[in-house]
C-alpha positions in Angstrom: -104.1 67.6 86.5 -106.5 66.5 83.7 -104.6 63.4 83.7 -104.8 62.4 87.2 -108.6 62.8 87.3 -109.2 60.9 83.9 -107.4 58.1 85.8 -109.3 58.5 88.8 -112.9 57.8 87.1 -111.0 55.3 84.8 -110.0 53.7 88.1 -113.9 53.9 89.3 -115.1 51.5 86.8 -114.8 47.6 86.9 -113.0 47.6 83.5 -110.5 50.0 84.7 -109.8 48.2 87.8 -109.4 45.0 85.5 -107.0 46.7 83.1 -105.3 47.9 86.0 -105.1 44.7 88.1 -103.8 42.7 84.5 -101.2 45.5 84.6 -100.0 44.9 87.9 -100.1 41.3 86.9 -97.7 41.5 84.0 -95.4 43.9 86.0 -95.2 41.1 89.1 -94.4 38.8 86.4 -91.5 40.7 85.3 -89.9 41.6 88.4 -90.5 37.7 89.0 -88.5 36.7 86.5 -85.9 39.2 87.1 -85.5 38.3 90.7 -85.5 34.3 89.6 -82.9 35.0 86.9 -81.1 36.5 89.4 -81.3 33.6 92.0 -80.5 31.3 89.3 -77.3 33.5 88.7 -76.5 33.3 92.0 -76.6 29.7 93.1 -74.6 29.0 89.8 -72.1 31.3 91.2 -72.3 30.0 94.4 -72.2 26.1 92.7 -69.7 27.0 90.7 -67.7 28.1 93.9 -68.1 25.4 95.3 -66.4 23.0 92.8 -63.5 25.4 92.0 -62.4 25.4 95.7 -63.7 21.6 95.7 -61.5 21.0 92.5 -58.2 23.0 94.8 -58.6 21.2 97.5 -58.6 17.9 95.5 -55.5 18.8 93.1 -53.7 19.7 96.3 -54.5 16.2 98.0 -53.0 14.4 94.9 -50.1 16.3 94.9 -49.8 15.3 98.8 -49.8 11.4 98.0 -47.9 11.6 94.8 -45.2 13.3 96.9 -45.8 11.0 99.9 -45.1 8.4 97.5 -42.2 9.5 95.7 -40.5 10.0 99.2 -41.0 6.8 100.3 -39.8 5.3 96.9 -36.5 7.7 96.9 -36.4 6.5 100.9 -36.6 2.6 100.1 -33.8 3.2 96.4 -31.6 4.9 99.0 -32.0 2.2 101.9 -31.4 -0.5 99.1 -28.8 1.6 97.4 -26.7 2.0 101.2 -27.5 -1.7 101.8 -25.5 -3.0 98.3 -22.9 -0.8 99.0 -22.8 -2.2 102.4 -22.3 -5.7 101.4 -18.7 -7.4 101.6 -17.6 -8.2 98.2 -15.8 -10.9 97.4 -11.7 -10.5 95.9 -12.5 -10.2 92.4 -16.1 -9.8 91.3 -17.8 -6.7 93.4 -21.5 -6.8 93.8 -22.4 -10.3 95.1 -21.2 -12.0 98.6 -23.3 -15.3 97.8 -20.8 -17.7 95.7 -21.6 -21.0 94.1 -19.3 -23.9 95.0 -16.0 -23.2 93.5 -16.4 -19.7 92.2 -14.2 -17.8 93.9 -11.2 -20.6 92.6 -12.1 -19.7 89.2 -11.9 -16.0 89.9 -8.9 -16.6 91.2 -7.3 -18.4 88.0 -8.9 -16.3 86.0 -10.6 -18.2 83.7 
């Protein structure tokens, strides 16, 4: 009880109230910083987020076009692989259907 009323007339006087009021200063100060550190820790979080899912979304978009692309090059070996295999050959020499002047007679002799 003693204590309570030796605060109350420490409370009366305009020092008291000055201690007191540098007090409540330093304690707002505190639970400033607290509450800032903890915004701070939270938009990093919420940054942070941000790019992981950002990073995801742009890993899975490469992989989309790489694959887009390797299909269409498999597509265009296989259409060119079907059209070669396609082509009328002549007697002797498979793989060519255009002949120079006289080639096929020299095929033919064998030389």
């Amino acid at each position: 009880m003693m204590v309570i009323s030796v605060m109350g007339m420490f409370m009366r006087t305009s020092w008291g109230v000055a201690v007191a009021q540098k007090v409540y200063a330093v304690a707002c100060w505190i639970a400033t910083a607290a509450q800032n550190a903890l915004n701070i820790s939270y938009a990093t979080f919420l940054a942070l987020t941000g790019v992981g899912i950002a990073v995801i979304v742009a890993a899975a978009a490469a992989m989309w076009y790489f694959t887009s692309q390797m299909n269409a090059a498999t597509a265009s070996v296989n259409q060119f692989n079907e059209a070669t295999s396609a082509m009328q050959a002549p007697s002797t020499y498979t793989g060519r259907n255009i002949l120079r002047k006289g080639e096929e007679d020299i095929y033919a002799k064998g030389d």
